[in-house]
C-alpha positions in Angstrom: -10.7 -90.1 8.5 -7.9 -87.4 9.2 -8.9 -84.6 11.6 -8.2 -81.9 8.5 -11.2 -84.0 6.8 -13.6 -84.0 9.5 -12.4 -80.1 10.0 -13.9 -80.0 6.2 -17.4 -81.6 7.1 -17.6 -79.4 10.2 -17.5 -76.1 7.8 -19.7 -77.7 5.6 -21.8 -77.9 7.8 -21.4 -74.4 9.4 -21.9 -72.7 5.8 -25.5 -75.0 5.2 -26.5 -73.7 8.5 -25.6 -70.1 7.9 -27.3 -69.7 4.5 -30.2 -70.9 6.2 -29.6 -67.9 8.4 -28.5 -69.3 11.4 -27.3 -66.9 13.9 -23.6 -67.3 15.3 -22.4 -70.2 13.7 -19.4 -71.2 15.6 -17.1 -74.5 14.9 -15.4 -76.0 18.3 -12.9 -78.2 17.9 -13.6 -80.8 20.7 -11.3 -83.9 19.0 -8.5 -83.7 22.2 -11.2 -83.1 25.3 -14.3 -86.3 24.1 -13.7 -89.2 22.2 -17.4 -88.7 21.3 -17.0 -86.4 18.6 -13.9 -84.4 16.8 -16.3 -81.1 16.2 -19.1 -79.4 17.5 -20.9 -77.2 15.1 -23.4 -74.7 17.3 -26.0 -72.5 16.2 -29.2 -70.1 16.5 -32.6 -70.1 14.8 -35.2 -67.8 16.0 -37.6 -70.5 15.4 -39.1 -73.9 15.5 -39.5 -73.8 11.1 -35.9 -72.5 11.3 -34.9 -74.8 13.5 -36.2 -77.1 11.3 -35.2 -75.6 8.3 -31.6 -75.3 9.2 -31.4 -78.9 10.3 -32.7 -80.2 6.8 -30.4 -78.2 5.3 -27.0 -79.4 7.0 -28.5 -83.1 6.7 -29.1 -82.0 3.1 -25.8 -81.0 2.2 -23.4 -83.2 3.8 -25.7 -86.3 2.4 -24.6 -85.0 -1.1 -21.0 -85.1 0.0 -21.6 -88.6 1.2 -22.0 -88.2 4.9 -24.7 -89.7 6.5 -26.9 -88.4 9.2 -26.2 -91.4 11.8 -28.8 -89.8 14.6 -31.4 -87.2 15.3 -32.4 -86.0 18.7 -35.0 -83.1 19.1 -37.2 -82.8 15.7 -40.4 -82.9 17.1 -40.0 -80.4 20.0 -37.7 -78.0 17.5 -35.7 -76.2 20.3 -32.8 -78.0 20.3 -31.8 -80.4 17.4 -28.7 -82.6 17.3 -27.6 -84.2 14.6 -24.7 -87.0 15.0 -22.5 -87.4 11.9 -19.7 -89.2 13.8 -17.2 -87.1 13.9 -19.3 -84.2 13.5 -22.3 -83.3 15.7 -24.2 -80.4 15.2 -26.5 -78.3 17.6 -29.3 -76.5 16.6 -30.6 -74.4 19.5 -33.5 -71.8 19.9 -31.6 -68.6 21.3 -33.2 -69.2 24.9 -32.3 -72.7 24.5 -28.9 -72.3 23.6 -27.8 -69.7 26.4 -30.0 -72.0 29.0 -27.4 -75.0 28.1 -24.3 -72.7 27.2 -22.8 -75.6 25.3 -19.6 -73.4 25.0 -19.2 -73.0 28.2 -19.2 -76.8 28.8 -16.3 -77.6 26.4 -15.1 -74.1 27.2 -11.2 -75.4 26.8 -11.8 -76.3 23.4 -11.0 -74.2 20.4 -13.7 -71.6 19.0 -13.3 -70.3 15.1 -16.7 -68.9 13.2 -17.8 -69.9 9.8 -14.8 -70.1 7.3 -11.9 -69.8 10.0 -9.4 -72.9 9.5 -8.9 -75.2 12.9 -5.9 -77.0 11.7 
């Protein structure tokens, strides 16, 4: 799949996440620092039914695009879901959560664009 494909899918997933509203939705792209993944999509919920809620919804709308969910880490404790698309992975994180394991500070060299904002 070309990276301007998988770009697609990330902000798919960013806008599912956001209308559930998710709190700052950002998009890294992460495809030239791990070969484990092209894009990170991170995210807030204020709670374990958002959480929850959010996470149906990405795996909800990129299924009916034809992109399948391939793992799910974090469901039952609802503080920090990821879901593994590939190429794609996308972190759901309780706000306490999320600034606990600063993902973006981990992959801080990669590039950062919010919900809409082109990568490629």
């Amino acid at each position: 799949m070309q990276i301007h494909e998988v770009e697609h899918i990330a902000q798919r997933a960013a806008v599912a996440a956001q209308d559930k509203k998710a709190t700052d939705v950002i998009v890294m792209n992460v495809h030239s620092l791990t070969p484990m993944a092209d894009f990170f999509v991170i995210c807030s919920a204020n709670s374990r039914p958002q959480v929850e809620a959010v996470s149906k919804a990405v795996r909800d709308e990129l299924h009916e695009h034809g992109i399948t969910c391939k793992g799910v880490e974090g469901m039952d404790e609802g503080r920090w879901v990821l879901l593994d698309f590939g190429d794609v992975v996308v972190h759901v994180f309780r706000p306490e959560d999320r600034e606990f394991y600063h993902i973006e500070r981990l992959w801080g060299d990669a590039d950062v664009y919010t919900v809409g904002e082109s990568t490629t």
